[in-house]
C-alpha positions in Angstrom: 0.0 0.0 0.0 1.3 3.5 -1.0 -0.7 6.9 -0.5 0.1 10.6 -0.5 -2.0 12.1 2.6 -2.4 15.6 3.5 -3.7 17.5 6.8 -4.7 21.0 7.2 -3.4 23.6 9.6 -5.7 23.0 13.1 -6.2 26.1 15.7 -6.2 25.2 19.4 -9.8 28.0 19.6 -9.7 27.9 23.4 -12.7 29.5 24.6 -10.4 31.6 26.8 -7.5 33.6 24.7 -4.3 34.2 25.8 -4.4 36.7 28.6 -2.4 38.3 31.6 -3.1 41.1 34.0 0.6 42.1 35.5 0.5 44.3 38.4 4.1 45.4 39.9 4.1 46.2 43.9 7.7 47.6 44.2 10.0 44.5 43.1 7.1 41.9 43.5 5.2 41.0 40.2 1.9 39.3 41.0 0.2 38.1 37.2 -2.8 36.2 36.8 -2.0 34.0 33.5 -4.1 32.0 31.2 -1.6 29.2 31.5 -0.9 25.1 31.0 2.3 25.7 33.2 2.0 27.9 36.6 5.5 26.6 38.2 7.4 26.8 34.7 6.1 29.9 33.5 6.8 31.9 37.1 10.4 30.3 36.5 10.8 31.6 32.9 9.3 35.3 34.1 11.7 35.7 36.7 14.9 34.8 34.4 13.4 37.3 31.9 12.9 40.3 33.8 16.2 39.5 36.3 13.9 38.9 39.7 14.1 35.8 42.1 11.4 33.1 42.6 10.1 34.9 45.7 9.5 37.9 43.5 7.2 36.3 41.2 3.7 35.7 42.0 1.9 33.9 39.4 -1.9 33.0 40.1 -3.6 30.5 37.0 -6.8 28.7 39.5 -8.6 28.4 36.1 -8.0 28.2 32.8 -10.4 27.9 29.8 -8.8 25.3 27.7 -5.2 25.1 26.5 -4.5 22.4 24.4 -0.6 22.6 24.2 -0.9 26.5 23.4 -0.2 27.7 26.8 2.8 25.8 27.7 4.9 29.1 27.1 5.6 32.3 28.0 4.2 34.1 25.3 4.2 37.6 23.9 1.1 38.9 25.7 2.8 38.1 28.9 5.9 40.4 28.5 3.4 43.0 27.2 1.3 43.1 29.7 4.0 42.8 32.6 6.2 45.9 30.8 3.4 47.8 30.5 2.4 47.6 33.3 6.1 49.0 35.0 6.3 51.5 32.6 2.5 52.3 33.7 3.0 51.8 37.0 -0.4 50.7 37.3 -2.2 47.0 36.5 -2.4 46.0 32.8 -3.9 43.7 30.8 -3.8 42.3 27.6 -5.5 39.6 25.8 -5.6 38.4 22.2 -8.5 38.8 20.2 -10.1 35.9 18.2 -8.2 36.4 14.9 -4.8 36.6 16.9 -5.4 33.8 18.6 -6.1 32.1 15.1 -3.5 34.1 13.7 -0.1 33.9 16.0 -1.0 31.8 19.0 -0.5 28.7 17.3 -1.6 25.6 15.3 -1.3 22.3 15.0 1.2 22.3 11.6 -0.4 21.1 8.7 1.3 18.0 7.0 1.8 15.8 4.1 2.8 12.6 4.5 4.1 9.6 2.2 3.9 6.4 4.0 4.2 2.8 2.2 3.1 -0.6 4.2 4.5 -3.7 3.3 1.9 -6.6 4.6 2.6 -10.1 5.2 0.0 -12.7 5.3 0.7 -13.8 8.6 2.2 -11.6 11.4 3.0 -8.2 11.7 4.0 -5.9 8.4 7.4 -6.4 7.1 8.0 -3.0 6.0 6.6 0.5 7.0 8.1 3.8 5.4 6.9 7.2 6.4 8.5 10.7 4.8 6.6 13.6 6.8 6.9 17.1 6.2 5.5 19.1 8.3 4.8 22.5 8.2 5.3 24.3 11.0 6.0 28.2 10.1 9.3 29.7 11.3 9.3 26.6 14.1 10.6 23.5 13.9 9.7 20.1 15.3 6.8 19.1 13.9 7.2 15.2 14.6 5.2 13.4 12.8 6.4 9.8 11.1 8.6 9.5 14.3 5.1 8.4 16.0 4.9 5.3 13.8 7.8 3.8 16.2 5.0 3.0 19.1 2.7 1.2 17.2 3.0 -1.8 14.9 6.1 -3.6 14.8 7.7 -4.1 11.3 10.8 -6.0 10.4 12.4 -2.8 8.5 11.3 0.8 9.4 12.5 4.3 7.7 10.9 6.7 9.4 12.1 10.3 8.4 10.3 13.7 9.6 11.2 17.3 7.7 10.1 20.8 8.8 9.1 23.0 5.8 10.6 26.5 7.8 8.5 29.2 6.0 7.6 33.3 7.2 4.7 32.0 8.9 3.4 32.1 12.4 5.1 29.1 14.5 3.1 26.1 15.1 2.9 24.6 18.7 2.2 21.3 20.1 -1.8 20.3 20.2 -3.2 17.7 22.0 -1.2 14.5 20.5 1.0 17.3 18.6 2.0 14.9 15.6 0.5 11.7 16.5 -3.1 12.6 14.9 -1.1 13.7 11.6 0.7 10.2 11.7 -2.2 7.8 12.5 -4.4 9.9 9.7 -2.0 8.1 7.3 -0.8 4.5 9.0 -4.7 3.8 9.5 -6.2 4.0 6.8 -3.0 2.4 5.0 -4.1 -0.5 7.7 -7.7 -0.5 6.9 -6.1 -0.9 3.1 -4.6 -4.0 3.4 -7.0 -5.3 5.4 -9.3 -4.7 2.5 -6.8 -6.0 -0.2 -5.9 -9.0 2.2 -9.6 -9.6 2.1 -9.7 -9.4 6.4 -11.6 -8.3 8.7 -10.1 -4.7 9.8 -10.2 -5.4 13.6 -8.6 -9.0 13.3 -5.8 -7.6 11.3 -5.4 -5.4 13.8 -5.3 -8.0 16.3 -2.7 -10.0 14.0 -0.6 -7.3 13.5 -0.4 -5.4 17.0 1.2 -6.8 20.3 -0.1 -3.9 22.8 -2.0 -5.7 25.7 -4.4 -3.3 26.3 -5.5 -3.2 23.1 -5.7 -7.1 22.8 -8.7 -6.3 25.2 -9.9 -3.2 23.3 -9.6 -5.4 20.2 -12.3 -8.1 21.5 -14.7 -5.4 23.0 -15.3 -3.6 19.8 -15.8 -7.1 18.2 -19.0 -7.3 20.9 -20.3 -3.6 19.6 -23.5 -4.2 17.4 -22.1 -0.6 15.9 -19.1 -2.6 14.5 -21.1 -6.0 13.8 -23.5 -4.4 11.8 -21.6 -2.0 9.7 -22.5 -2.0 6.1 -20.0 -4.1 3.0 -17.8 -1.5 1.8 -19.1 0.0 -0.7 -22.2 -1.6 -0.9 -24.5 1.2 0.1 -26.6 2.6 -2.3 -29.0 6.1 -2.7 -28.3 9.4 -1.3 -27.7 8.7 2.1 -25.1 6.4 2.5 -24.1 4.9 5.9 -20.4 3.6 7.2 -18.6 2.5 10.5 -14.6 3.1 10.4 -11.9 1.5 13.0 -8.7 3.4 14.3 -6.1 2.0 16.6 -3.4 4.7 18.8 -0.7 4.4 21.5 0.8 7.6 23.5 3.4 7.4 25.7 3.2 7.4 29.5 4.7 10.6 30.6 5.3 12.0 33.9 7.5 15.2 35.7 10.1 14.8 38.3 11.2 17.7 39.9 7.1 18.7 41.0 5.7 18.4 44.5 2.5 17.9 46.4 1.9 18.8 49.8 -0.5 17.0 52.1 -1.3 18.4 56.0 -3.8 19.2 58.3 -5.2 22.8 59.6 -7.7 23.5 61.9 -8.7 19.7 61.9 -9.3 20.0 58.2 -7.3 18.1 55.4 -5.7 19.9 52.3 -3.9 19.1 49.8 -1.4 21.9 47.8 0.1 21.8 44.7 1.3 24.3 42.1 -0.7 22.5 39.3 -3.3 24.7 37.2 -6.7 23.2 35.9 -7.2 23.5 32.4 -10.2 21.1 32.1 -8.8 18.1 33.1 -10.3 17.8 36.3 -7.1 18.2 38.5 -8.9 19.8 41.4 -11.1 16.8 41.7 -8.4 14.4 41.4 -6.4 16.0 44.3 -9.7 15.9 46.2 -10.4 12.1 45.9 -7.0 10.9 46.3 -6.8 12.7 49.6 -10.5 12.4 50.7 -10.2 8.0 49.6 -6.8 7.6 51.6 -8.4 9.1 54.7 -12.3 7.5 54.4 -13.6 10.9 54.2 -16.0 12.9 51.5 -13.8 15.0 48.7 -15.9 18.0 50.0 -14.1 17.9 53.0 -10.5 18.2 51.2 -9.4 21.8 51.0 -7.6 22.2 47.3 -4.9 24.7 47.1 -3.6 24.6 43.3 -2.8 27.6 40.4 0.0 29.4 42.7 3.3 29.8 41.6 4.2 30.1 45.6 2.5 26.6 46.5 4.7 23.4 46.2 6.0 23.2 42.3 3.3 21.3 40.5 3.8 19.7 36.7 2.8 21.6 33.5 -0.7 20.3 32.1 1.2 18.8 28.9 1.2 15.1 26.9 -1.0 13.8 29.4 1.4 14.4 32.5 0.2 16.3 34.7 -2.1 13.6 36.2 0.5 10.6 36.4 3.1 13.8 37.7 0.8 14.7 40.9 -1.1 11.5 41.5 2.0 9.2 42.6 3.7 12.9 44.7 0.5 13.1 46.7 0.4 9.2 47.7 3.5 9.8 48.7 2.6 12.7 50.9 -0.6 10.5 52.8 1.5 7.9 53.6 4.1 10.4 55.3 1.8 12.5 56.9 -0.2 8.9 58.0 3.1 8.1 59.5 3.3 11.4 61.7 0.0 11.4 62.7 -0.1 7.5 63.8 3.2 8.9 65.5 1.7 11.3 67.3 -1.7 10.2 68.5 -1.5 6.3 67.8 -4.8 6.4 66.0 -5.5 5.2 62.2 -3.3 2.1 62.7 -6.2 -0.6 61.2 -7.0 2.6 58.1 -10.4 2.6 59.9 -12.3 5.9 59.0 -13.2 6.3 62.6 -10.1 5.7 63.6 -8.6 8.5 61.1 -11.7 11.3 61.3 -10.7 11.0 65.0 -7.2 11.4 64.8 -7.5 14.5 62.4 -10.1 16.4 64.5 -7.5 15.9 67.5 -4.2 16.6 65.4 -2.0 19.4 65.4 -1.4 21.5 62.3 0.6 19.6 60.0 1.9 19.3 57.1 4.3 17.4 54.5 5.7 17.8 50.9 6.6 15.0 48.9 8.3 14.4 45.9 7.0 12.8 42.6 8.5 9.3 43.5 10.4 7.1 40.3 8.1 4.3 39.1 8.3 1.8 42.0 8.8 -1.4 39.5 12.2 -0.9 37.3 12.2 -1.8 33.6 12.9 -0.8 30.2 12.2 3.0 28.9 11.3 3.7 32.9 13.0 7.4 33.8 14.3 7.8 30.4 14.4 11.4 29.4 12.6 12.4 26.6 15.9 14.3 24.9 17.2 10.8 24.0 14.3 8.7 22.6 13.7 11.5 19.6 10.3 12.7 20.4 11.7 15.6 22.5 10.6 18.2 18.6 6.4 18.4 20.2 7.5 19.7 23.5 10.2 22.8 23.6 13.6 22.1 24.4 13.3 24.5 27.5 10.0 23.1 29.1 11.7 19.3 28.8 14.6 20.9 30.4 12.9 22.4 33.6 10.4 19.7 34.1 12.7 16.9 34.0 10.2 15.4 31.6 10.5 11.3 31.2 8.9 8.5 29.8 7.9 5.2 31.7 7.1 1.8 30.9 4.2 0.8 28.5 2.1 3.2 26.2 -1.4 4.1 26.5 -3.9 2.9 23.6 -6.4 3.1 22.7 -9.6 2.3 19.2 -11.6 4.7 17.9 -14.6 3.2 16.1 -17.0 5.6 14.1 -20.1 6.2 12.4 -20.7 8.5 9.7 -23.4 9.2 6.7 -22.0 10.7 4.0 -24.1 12.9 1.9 -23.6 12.0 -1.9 -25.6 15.0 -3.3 -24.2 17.6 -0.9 -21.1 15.9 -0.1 -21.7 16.4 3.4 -20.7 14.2 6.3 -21.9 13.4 9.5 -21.1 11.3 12.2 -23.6 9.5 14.5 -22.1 7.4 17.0 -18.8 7.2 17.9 -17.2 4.6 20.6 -14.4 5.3 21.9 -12.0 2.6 23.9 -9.5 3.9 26.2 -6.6 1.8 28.0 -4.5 4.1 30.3 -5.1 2.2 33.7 -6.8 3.4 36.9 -8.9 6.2 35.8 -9.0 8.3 38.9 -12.4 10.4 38.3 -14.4 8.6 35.8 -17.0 11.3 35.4 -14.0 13.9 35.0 -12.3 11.0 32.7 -15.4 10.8 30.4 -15.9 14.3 29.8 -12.3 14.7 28.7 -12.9 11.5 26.4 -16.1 13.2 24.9 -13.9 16.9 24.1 -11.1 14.7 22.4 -14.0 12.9 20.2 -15.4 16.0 19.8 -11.4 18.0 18.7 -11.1 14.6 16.4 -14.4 15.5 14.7 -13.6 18.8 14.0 -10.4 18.1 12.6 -11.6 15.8 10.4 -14.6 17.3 8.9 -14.4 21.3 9.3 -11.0 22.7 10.8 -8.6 24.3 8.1 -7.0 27.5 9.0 -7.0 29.9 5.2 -3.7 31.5 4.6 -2.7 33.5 1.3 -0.2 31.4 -0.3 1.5 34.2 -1.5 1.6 36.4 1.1 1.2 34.3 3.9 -1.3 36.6 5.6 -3.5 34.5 8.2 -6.9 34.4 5.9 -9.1 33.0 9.1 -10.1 35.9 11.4 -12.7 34.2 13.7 -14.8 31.4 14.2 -17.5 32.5 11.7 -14.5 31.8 9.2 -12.7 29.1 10.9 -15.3 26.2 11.8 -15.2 23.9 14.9 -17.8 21.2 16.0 -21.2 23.1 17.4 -23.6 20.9 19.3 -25.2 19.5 15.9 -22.2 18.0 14.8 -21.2 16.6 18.0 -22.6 12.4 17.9 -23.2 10.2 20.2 -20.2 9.1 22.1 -20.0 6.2 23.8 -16.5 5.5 26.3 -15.2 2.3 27.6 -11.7 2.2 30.0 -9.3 -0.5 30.1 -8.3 -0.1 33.5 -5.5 -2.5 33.2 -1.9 -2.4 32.2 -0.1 0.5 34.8 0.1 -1.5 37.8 3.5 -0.5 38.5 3.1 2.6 38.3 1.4 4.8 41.9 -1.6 5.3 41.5 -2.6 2.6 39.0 -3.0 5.2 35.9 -1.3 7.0 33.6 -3.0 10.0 31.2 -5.5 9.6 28.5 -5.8 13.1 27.0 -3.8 12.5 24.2 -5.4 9.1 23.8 -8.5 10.2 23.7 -8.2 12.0 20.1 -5.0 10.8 18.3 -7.3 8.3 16.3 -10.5 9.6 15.7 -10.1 11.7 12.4 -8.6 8.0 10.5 -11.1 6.4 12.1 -13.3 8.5 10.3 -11.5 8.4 7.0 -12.3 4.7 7.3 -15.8 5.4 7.7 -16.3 7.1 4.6 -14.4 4.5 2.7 -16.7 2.1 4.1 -19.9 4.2 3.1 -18.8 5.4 -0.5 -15.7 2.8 -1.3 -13.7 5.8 -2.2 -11.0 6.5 0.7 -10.1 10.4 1.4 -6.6 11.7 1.3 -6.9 15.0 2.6 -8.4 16.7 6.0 -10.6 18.1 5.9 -13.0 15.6 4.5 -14.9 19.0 3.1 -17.6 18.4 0.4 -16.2 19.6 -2.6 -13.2 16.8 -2.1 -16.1 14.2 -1.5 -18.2 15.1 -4.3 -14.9 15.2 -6.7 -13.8 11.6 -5.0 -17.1 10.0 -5.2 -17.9 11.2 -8.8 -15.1 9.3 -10.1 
C-alpha cells in the first residue's frame, strides 16, 4: 500500500485567549495568567525580567482550555508585565479571536508519504513514512517518528522534515504529531485489510502486540455498531451509511522535579500543589486521592492549586500532569499517615473512625513530597525524553525544567466511528462514535469521560471542518474568527459512547497514567475509514470538506 496524505493547519480556539493582568508592587510581580504551566512559567518570568522566585507571584486557578498552546511564555505576557512597570499601574492584555487564530498557534499542517508492506501472517514487514510538516518559522513538527509506538515491522524508515516558512510558529496540540501520523498508517491498515480480504479489527489484532488493546480489540468485536456496519461499498442512494476503525498508543509521561503537599489545619485536610486546571479535572483528582486515603468525603478536602508560591506542581502537557501529581501526593498520605499514627497512635487498622478521629485531634501539620520514580524498574522507565527523539512536540526548554521522562508501557487506545455521507451535498456526518480507552486506573471517571467526549469532539472537527485559510502568497493569516474558521457546534457533535481498560499500569502509583492525548490521536482516521466504508472511495486529505467528497465519489 502507497498513498500521499495531507492534513490542514488546526487552531487550538480555546474558549479563553491568551491573557495576563501584570501588576508590579515595588519589586514583586503578582500576574494572573491563562496558562498550562503555573510553576514553569513563574520560572521563565523571573529569568526574563532578572527577579528571584520569591519575586514572582503567578496565580492561573482556572484556565479555559489550553491544548498545548499555553505551555509558554508568550508575547502577551511580556506586554502586559512591561506595561504595566512602565505604567505603573495593573495592565492587561488579551488576544482577540483572529490573533489567537493568527499567532498563537496551530497544529502544523502535514503531508505525509507512508508505504506498508503486509505479510499474510504476522505483523507488516515494511513501513516507510517521509513527513513534512509545516510548522512556520518553528521547527519540530514530529510526525512519522510516531509510527515507532505502534506496529512492529521488520524494517522501518521513518524520516520527519520541517518545511521552515515566514509563517506564524506552530505549537504542540493535543497528541501534537501523533493525529497527523495515525491519519495516514490507519487508513494504510484499513487498506490492506481490504486488499488481504480481512476483517479490519482482526488484522489489527494479527498485526499489533499492545495488551491493552488485545482487550480493546475483543470489546469492539461485541459492539452491534461494529457487527452491523455496512459491505464497503455496498450502500446505495443518497444517504449512504459507514462504520470506520482506528487503533493509537501515547506514551506514559510524567515530571520529576514537581511536589504535592499534604497536612492538616484547623482539623481539616488539604492538599497543595502548584498544578493549574485547564479542564482536566485536577482539582477533583487532588480531592479524591486525599479524601479516599483518609475515608472521608472529597468535599471535605481543601484544594490549594494555580500558585506559583505553593509546592512546584507539573505543567498540564502530553498527558502528565495527572500521572506527575497522582504518585507525589500518595507519597505525601503515607508520610503524613506516618506522623499522625506517630503522634496520637490512631489510624493504625485505616479505619475511618479511627482517622476522622485522629484529624479532629491533630495538630497543624503538614508534609511535601516528591513525585516518586516508578516503583517497579524496567525498560524505557525514567528515560528522558531528549534521548528517545520525540523531544521536537515539547520545547527544548520546558523538557529541560520539568525533567520530563517516559515510563514503561504506552497508553492505547480504538476509535470506532459512524458517519453518513451525503452524496448529493457531499456532506458528512457522524452518528455514534465509541471510543476505547486503555490508560489504567482512571482516577475520576466522570471527570475522565468528559475529557474522552472533548477529544471525540477536537477529532471531529479536525476531520470534517477545521482548516486555517492563509494566502499562499503572502502568507497573511486568511481566518479571522470562528465564523471563518469552523469547529464542531452541538449539531455535529454524535453520540459518544466511552469504555476504559483499567488494566496495564500496575506498577506505576496510583494505578493510571493519562488519556488526553489518547483520547483523540485516532478519531479523524477512524473516520477516514468510515467514509471508505460508506462510499468505497478512501479520502486523502483533511478536511473531508464536500467539494473533495463530491470530486472523490464522482469518479
Amino acid at each position: 500500500m502507497e498513498g500521499r496524505w495531507r492534513t490542514a493547519a488546526q487552531v487550538h480556539t480555546a474558549f479563553e485567549p491568551h491573557a495576563c493582568v501584570a501588576r508590579w508592587d515595588g519589586e514583586e510581580l503578582h500576574v494572573h495568567v491563562s496558562t498550562q504551566a503555573a510553576g514553569l512559567i513563574a520560572e521563565l518570568i523571573a529569568e526574563r525580567f532578572g527577579l528571584v522566585a520569591e519575586q514572582v507571584h503567578l496565580v492561573a486557578e482556572h484556565v479555559g482550555g489550553g491544548f498545548g498552546a499555553k505551555q509558554n511564555l508568550t508575547p502577551e505576557t511580556i506586554a502586559a508585565i512591561k506595561l504595566a512597570r512602565a505604567a505603573g499601574a495593573p495592565v492587561r492584555v488579551a488576544l482577540g479571536r483572529g490573533e489567537e487564530i493568527s499567532v498563537a498557534g496551530h497544529r502544523p499542517s502535514g503531508e505525509i508519504e507512508l508505504a506498508l508492506l503486509a505479510s499474510d501472517s504476522g505483523p507488516p514487514r515494511a513501513v516507510q513514512m517521509r513527513a513534512y510538516g509545516n510548522a512556520g518559522v518553528s521547527a519540530g513538527s514530529a510526525i512519522a517518528i510516531f509510527c515507532r509506538m505502534v506496529y512492529p515491522a521488520s524494517a522501518k524508515d521513518l524520516q520527519d522534515y520541517d518545511v521552515v516558512n515566514n509563517m506564524p510558529p506552530g505549537l504542540p496540540f493535543r497528541g501534537p504529531g501523533a493525529p497527523v501520523a495515525c491519519w495516514a498508517l490507519e487508513q494504510a491498515v484499513d487498506d490492506a485489510a481490504h486488499r488481504l480480504g480481512v476483517d479490519p479489527v482482526a488484522l489489527r489484532q494479527r498485526w499489533d502486540p499492545h495488551p491493552q488493546r488485545q482487550r480493546l480489540y475483543r470489546w469492539v468485536e461485541s459492539l452491534p455498531l461494529w457487527r452491523e456496519r455496512p459491505r464497503t461499498g455496498s450502500e446505495q442512494g443518497r444517504f449512504r451509511r459507514g462504520v470506520g476503525v482506528a487503533a493509537a498508543n501515547w506514551l506514559y509521561l510524567y515530571q520529576l522535579g514537581c511536589q504535592v503537599e499534604v497536612g492538616v489545619q484547623a482539623g481539616r485536610l488539604f492538599v497543595a500543589t502548584g498544578v493549574q486546571d485547564a479542564g482536566m479535572g485536577s482539582r477533583s483528582v487532588l480531592a479524591r486521592t486525599v479524601a479516599a486515603a483518609f475515608g472521608v468525603e472529597p468535599a471535605e478536602v481543601d484544594v490549594r492549586i494555580g500558585r506559583s508560591r505553593l509546592a512546584r506542581g507539573p505543567s498540564s502537557g502530553g498527558s502528565s500532569a495527572t500521572a506527575t501529581f497522582v504518585p507525589a501526593t500518595l507519597a505525601a498520605i503515607a508520610d503524613l499517615k506516618r506522623q499522625l499514627i506517630a503522634r496520637a497512635g490512631a489510624g493504625t487498622d485505616g479505619g475511618e473512625s479511627d482517622w476522622a478521629e485522629a484529624l479532629a485531634s491533630a495538630p497543624d501539620l503538614a508534609v511535601r513530597a516528591d513525585r516518586p520514580d516508578d516503583a517497579a524498574p524496567g525498560p524505557g522507565v525514567g528515560r528522558p525524553l531528549e534521548g528517545t527523539g520525540l523531544a521536537g512536540w515539547v520545547t527544548t526548554k520546558t523538557v529541560r525544567r520539568s525533567k520530563l521522562g517516559i515510563g514503561r508501557g504506552y497508553t492505547g487506545a480504538l476509535h470506532v466511528s459512524e458517519v453518513e455521507v451525503d452524496t448529493l451535498l457531499g456532506r458528512t456526518r457522524v452518528l455514534r462514535a465509541a471510543a476505547g480507552i486503555g490508560a489504567g486506573r482512571v482516577a475520576a471517571p466522570e471527570l475522565a469521560r468528559s475529557q474522552c467526549y472533548g477529544g471525540v469532539i477536537q477529532g471531529v472537527g479536525y476531520a470534517l471542518f477545521e482548516q486555517r485559510e492563509d494566502d499562499p502568497q503572502s502568507g497573511i493569516v486568511l481566518s479571522a474568527g470562528l465564523e471563518d474558521y469552523r469547529i464542531p457546534g452541538i449539531g455535529d457533535t454524535p453520540e459518544i459512547q466511552v469504555h476504559f481498560d483499567e488494566e496495564g499500569f500496575e506498577h506505576v502509583p496510583g494505578g493510571g497514567a493519562g488519556l488526553g492525548e489518547i483520547s483523540t490521536v485516532a478519531v479523524a482516521a477512524s473516520i477516514g475509514n468510515a467514509v471508505h466504508n460508506a462510499t468505497g472511495w478512501r479520502p486523502y486529505e483533511l478536511p473531508i470538506r464536500p467539494d473533495r467528497l463530491l470530486a472523490g465519489t464522482s469518479r
